[in-house]
C-alpha positions, 0 to 999 in steps of 0.5 A, spaced: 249 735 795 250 734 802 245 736 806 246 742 811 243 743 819 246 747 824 249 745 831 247 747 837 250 754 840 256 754 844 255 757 851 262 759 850 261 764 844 254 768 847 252 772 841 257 768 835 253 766 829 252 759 830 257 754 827 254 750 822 257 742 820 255 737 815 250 732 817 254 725 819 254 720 813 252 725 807 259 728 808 262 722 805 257 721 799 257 727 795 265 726 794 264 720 791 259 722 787 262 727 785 268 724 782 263 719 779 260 724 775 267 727 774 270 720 772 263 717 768 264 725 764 271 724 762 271 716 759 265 719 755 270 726 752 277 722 751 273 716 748 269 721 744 274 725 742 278 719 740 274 717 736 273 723 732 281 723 731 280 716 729 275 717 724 278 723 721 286 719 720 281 714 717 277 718 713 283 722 710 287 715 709 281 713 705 281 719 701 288 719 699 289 712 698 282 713 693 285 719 690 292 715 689 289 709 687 287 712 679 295 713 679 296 705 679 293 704 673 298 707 669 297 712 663 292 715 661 289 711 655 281 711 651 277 706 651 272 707 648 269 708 643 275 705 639 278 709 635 275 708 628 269 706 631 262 706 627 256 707 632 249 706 629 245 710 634 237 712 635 235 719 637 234 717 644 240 713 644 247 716 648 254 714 648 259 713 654 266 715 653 270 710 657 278 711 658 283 708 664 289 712 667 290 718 673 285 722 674 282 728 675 282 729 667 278 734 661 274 732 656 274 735 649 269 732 644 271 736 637 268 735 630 275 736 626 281 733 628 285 738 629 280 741 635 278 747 632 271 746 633 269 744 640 263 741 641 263 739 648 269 740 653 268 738 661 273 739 667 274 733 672 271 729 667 271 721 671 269 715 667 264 713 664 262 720 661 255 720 657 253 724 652 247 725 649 243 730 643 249 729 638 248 729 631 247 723 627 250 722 621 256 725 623 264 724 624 267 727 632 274 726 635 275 726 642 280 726 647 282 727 655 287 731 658 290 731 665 290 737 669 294 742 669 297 739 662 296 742 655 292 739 650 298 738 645 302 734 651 295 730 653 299 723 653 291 721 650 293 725 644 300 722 643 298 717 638 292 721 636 284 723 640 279 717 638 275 718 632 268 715 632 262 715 627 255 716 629 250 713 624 242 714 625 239 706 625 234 707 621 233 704 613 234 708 606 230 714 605 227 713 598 227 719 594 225 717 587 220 717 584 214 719 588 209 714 591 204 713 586 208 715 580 207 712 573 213 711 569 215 707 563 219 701 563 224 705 559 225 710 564 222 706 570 228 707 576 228 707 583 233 712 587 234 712 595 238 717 600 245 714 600 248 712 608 255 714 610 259 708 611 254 704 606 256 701 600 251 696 599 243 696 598 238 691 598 231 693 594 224 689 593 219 689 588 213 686 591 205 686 587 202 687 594 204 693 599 206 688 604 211 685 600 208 678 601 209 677 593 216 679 592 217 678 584 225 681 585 229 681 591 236 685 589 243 686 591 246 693 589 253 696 590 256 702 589 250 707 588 244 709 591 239 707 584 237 701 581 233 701 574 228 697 573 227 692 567 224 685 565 217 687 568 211 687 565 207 693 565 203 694 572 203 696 578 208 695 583 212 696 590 218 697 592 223 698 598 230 699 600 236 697 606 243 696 608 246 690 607 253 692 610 252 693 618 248 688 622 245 693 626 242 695 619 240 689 616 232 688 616 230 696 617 225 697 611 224 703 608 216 705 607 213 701 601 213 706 596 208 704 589 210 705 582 206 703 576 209 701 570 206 702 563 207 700 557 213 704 552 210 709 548 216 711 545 215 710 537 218 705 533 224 707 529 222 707 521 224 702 517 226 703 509 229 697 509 223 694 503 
């Protein structure tokens, strides 16, 4: 700001106020600054809010071409898990459904065919989605559906929703006879919990509890028993696994005991002589 000082009084103007003028050499500074700051102001607002506009065409041109990319891949199609596929899962064990196409979707996860019993149902579902705490042992179809579609026009149900079987990764439970029992050769069987999708069994009969002295290793297919024979009275141990899926094989149940004692049926009568 320029500074300010009076001018002597005119002796013409007896009385007046005095006349007061800028001092010579401020007068010409304080404009210049002045237009400075004006200009200095007005590069940092346009360049602001240039970048502002700039930033938000980009951002929205990045938000449509991220919600348009999705539309390039096609239709929608499922993944996976694929469609009959077998899951040998643990308790703590998910499972992520995973599928192509335009987006956003639902999802609905039914343990019937025809979607009468929803498990789970989520909107704008993206891929992939986890699932977690399902039943195991248990058959569940699933299927995904575009917005604003009906489920019985989803492009993902024109050749049928995906089914998958979710399987416990554990071994047989053997449910007969109890651990410790004695039983007569005659009547000597062992019998365990049959797995779904298993067909095929592999059962060990050892002398020791750590199955170190194996005297039988057998194969059984069809069934979920096998009956003992050929062995002399004692005391035995046996186990049993699946031998069908790979991600089964060598998961033993627990070694059960079992002793063995001599027939004590009697003998038919003979009237031969």
């Amino acid at each position: 700001m320029a500074k300010i000082e009076p001018v002597a009084q005119n002796n013409d103007h007896d009385g007046a106020r005095p006349h007061l003028t800028a001092v010579e050499g401020f007068a010409d500074e304080s404009p210049v600054k002045r237009r400075r700051w004006f200009i200095a102001f007005g590069v940092i607002l346009v360049s602001g809010l240039s970048w502002f506009g700039f930033e938000r065409f980009f951002r929205r041109a990045g938000d449509v071409a991220q919600s348009a990319a999705p539309l390039a891949e096609g239709p929608l199609k499922l993944l996976s898990p694929e469609h009959k596929q077998q899951l040998w899962l643990r308790a703590e064990d998910t499972v992520s459904l995973e599928w192509s196409g335009p987006a956003p979707v639902d999802l609905e996860l039914a343990s019937d065919r025809g979607f009468k019993n929803i498990i789970a149902r989520a909107t704008d579902a993206k891929s992939p989605f986890i699932l977690t705490g399902l039943k195991l042992d248990s058959t569940y179809f699933w299927r995904i559906i575009p917005k604003g579609a009906a489920p019985q026009n989803a492009p993902s149900t024109t050749e049928g929703a995906h089914e998958f079987f979710a399987g416990s990764k554990s071994a047989p439970a053997p449910i007969y006879p109890p651990s410790g029992a004695e039983t007569p050769l005659r009547k000597a069987i062992v019998a365990w919990r049959q797995k779904p999708h298993v067909e095929t069994y592999r059962v060990q009969i050892a002398m020791d509890h750590k199955f170190n002295d194996v005297v039988r290793d057998l194969t059984v297919g069809g069934g979920n028993r096998y009956q003992l024979s050929e062995l002399p009275p004692g005391k035995y141990y046996w186990r049993v696994s699946s031998r069908d899926h790979k991600a089964l094989k060598n998961l033993w149940s627990e070694g059960r005991a079992l002793t063995i004692s001599h027939d004590r049926r009697p003998a038919a009568f003979d009237d031969s002589n």
